[in-house]
N, C-alpha and C positions, 0 to 999 in steps of 0.2 A: 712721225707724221706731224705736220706744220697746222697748228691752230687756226683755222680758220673764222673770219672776220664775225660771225653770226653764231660761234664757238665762246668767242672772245666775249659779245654783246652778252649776254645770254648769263657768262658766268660772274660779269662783271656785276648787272645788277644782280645775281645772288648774292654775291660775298658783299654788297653796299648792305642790302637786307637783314643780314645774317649778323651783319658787323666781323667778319670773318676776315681781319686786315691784313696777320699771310695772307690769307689764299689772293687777295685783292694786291697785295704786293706781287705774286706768281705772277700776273700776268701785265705786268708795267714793263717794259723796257727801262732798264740803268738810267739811258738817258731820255725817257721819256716826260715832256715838257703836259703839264694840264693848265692850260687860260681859266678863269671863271670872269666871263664878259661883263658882267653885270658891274663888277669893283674894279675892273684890271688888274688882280693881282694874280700872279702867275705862281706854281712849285716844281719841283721837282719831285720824283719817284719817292722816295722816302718822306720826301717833306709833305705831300698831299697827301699819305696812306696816316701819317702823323695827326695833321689837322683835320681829318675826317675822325679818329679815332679818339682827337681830344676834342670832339663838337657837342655842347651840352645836350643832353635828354637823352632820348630812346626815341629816335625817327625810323619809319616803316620807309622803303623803297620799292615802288611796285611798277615796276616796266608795264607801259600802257600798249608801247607797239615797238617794234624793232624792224630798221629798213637795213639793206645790205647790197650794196652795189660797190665795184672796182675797188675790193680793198679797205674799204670804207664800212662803219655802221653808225648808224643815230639810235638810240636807245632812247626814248620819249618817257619820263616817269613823272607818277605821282610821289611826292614825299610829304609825309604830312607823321604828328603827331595828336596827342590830346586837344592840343592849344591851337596848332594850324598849319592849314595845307600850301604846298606850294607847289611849281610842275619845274620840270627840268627838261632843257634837251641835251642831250649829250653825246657830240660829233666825238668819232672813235676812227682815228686812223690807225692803219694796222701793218706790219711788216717783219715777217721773218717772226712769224707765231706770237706776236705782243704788242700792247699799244705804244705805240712810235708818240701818238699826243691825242689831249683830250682836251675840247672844247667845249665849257657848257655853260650853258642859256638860261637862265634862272628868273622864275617868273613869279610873284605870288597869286594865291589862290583869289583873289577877290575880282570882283565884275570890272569888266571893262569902264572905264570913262562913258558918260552918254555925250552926245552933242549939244548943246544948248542954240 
């Protein structure tokens, strides 16, 4: 049975949580491409299970909401530690049971700009 996109969401932010980098390696595709928009730097499968696992502290990942349509899921988190919160979105394309690629949106926690 083929891992379904809301399967994929789901276990993904566990194992970010957990710090659980197999299990978070499981389900990447070889050739699966992850963007992080914010710096444009882009990894590969191994290399972005690598720099999540060599990222300083102890950060919580807590999925706020999860959408799932054609194949697709957005995973919306909170990640924050002692020090400070930040939010994530994280577009998850999915194929043949694995994320094909991951796009994500990184925002920090502080108040919007006002208008002046």
């Amino acid at each position: 049975m083929t891992a379904t996109p809301a399967f994929l969401a789901h276990q993904f932010a566990s194992a970010l949580d957990r710090r659980d980098w197999p299990a978070l390696r499981t389900l990447l595709a070889d050739d699966c491409r992850i963007e992080l928009v914010h710096d444009g730097r882009t990894f590969g499968a191994d290399e972005w299970v690598a720099f999540n696992a060599d990222y300083p502290g102890r950060w919580s990942f807590v999925a706020e909401d999860i959408v799932v349509a054609d194949g697709r899921a957005v995973v919306r988190a909170r990640v924050f530690n002692e020090e400070a919160i930040y939010h994530v979105a994280s577009f998850l394309s999915v194929a043949d049971g694995l994320l094909r690629e991951v796009v994500e949106v990184w925002a920090d926690g502080h108040a919007s700009p006002t208008e002046e």
